[in-house]
C-alpha positions in Angstrom: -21.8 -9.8 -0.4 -18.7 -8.0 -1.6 -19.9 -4.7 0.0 -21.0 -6.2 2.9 -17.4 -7.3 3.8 -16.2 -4.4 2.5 -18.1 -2.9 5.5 -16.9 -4.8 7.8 -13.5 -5.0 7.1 -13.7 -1.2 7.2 -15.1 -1.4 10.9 -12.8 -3.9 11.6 -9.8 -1.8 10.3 -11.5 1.5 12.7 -11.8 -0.4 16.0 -10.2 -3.8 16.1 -7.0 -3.9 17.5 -5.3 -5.8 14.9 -5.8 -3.1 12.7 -2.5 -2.7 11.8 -1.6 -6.7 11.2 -4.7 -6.8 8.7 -3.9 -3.4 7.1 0.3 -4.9 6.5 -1.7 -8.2 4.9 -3.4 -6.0 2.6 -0.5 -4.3 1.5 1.8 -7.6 1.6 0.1 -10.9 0.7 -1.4 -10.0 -2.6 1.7 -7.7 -3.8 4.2 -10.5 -3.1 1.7 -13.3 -4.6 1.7 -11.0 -7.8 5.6 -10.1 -7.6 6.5 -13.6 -7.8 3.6 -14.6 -11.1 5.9 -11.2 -12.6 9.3 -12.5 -12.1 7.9 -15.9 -13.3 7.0 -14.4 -16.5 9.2 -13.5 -19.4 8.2 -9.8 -19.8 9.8 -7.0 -17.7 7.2 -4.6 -17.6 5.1 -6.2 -14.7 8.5 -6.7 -13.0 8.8 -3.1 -12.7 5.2 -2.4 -11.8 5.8 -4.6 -8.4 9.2 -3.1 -8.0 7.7 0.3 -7.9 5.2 -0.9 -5.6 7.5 -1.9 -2.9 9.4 1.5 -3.2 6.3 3.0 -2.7 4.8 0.8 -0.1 8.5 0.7 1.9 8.6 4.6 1.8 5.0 5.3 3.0 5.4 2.6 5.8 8.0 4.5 7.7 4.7 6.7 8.5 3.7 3.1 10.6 6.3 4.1 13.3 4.2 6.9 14.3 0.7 4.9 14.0 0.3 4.7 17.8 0.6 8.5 18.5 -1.7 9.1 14.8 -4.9 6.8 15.5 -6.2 8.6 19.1 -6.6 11.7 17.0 -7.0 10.1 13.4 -9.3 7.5 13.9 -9.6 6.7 10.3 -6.1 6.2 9.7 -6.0 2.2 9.3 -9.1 2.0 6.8 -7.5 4.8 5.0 -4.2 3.4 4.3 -5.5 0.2 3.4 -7.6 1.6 0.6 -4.6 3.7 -0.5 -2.3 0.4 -0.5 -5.3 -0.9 -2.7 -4.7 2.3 -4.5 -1.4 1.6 -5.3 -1.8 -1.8 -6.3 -4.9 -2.4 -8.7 -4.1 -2.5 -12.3 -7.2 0.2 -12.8 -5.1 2.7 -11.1 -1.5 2.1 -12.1 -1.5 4.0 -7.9 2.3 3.1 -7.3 3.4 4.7 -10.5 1.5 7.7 -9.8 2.8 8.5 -6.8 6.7 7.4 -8.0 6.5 9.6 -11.0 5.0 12.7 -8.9 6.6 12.6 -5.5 9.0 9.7 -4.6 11.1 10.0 -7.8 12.1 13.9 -7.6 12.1 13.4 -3.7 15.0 10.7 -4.7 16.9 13.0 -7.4 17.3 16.0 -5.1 18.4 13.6 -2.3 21.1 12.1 -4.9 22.4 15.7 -5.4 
């Protein structure tokens, strides 16, 4: 069952035209559901995971404003960004550090300079 909607949240995401609105929940709902269990807690790793998940998630969303001119030539943009804001997320991939560490963090430095 868990493939099967899978599937057709994937098909939803390619032709629906609330793709965008159920991509944003994807990348909002659970993220600020587990932000606020982190702040809630006494430790101040998790904290930082979710804090590096919104500067992630804030920084790759400016790519949003140009969604309407993207999807007539890539399709497959909405299912793709939704599994890459699960990327991000999901404890198995530690995704949002990832991509701080490699790419958002020197991009940050050389604009402090």
């Amino acid at each position: 069952i868990f493939y099967a909607i899978c599937g057709f949240l994937f098909l939803w995401l390619l032709a629906a035209p609330g793709a965008g609105l159920i991509c944003n929940l994807i990348g909002v709902v659970y993220p600020a559901y587990a932000s606020v269990v982190a702040l809630r807690s006494a430790g101040k790793e998790d904290d930082t995971q979710w804090l590096v998940y919104w500067t992630t998630y804030g920084t790759f969303s400016l790519v949003d404003q140009f969604a309407d001119r993207i999807t007539p030539y890539f399709p497959l943009y909405w299912p793709l960004k939704a599994l890459f804001l699960l990327y991000l997320y999901l404890p198995q991939t530690y995704g949002a550090q990832n991509m701080y560490v490699k790419y958002l963090d020197p991009a940050f430095d050389s604009l402090a300079k």
